[in-house]
C-alpha positions, 0 to 999 in steps of 0.5 A: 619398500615397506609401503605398498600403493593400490589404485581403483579405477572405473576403467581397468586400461586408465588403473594400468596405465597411470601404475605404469607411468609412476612405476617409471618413477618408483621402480622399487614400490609395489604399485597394484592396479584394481582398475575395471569390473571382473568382465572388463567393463566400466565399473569397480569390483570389488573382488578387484580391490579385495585382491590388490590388497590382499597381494600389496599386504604380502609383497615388499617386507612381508609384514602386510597390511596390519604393519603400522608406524612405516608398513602398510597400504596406501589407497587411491580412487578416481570417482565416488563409487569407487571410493564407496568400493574401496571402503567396503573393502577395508570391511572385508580385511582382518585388521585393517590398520595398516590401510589408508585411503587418500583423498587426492587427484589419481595421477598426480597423488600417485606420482607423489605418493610413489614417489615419497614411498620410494624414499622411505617415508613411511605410510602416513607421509606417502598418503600425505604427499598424495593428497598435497599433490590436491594444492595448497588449497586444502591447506593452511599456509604459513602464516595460518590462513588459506593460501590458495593455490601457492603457499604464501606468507609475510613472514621471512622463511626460515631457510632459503637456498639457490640452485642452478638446474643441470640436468638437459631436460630441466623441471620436466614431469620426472624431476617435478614428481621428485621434488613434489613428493618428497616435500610433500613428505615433510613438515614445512611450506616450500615455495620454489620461484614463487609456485607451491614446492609440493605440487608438481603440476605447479612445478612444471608450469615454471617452464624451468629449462636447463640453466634456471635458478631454482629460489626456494623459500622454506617455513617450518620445523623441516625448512632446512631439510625441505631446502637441503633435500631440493638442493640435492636433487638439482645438483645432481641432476636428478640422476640425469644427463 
């Protein structure tokens, strides 16, 4: 894997367990925790960051942090201080280029970014796929304007695909993090049965078991991409019984 994800935390146990949980999803990207104060209260060190960096800028391909185009570091924080932390951070790196921070929800924009990383996007993309985990909010839809929290648009989408889920389980949290963090990842709006193709919160909300119809609905310069790679996913059962 060229790129390398840091999460800082106030609490070390809530660092550990949310790298734990996208690890189940990324088992290939090098996800450091930087969680906690060096005496294990609540709190942020920087000594902690400065570290995690350190070790994500030597792991994966070797390039390090100063890697740019697909290598480098991706940040993720909970709380204000600890973006502040993380900031005074990228002060202390030699060249700090390679490292981005992301404005996104800690949980579900380090699924997304592991994720997208775990696929091979590069490190823009994954920062990307975290903070479109955020919503569509933040972001225009297709037809220009702010969507809310679905995409929306009255123009006809420029792709448009069908698929049967075959996988028992359904759209549960692994499959939606799958999906989310790949469409996150490129250039189009997806909607899949009307909710927002890059949010996995939203995906779940489907309640989508084993026999439902995903509708997927694509605008954009990657559309035919978007629906392809869902397509793919589902036909394969997201690699599940």
């Amino acid at each position: 894997m060229t790129v390398s994800i840091v999460v800082v935390s106030h609490s070390e146990k809530i660092a550990d367990g949310v790298v734990e949980l996208a690890a189940q999803m990324a088992p290939d990207v090098v996800i450091l925790p930087a969680g906690g104060t060096d005496d294990g209260r609540i709190g942020t060190s920087l000594e902690k960051v400065l570290a995690a960096l350190e070790q994500a800028g030597t792991s994966g391909d070797g390039t390090g942090t100063t890697g740019m185009g697909a290598t480098g570091t991706v940040v993720l924080t909970d709380l204000g201080s600890a973006v502040m932390t993380a900031e005074s951070a990228l002060e202390f790196l030699e060249n700090p280029a390679g490292v981005l921070l992301a404005d996104a929800p800690l949980v579900e924009g380090l699924v997304a970014a592991a994720v997208a990383a775990q696929g091979g996007a590069d490190v823009h993309a994954v920062r990307k796929a975290a903070e479109a985990a955020r919503g569509a909010a933040a972001q225009p839809g297709p037809g220009g304007a702010d969507s809310g929290t679905e995409p929306v648009s009255s123009a006809a989408p420029d792709c448009t695909g069908d698929f049967e889920l075959v996988n028992q389980a359904g759209m549960h949290a692994r499959p939606a993090a799958k999906v989310a963090g790949g469409l996150a990842s490129l250039d189009a709006e997806v909607t899949i049965n009307g909710v927002d193709g890059a949010s996995m919160t939203g995906l779940m909300t489907l309640g989508a078991g084993k026999g439902t119809v995903l509708h997927v609905e694509a605008w954009g310069a990657d559309a035919e991409r978007a629906v392809e790679y869902v397509g793919g996913l589902v036909e394969a059962g997201f690699g599940e019984p």
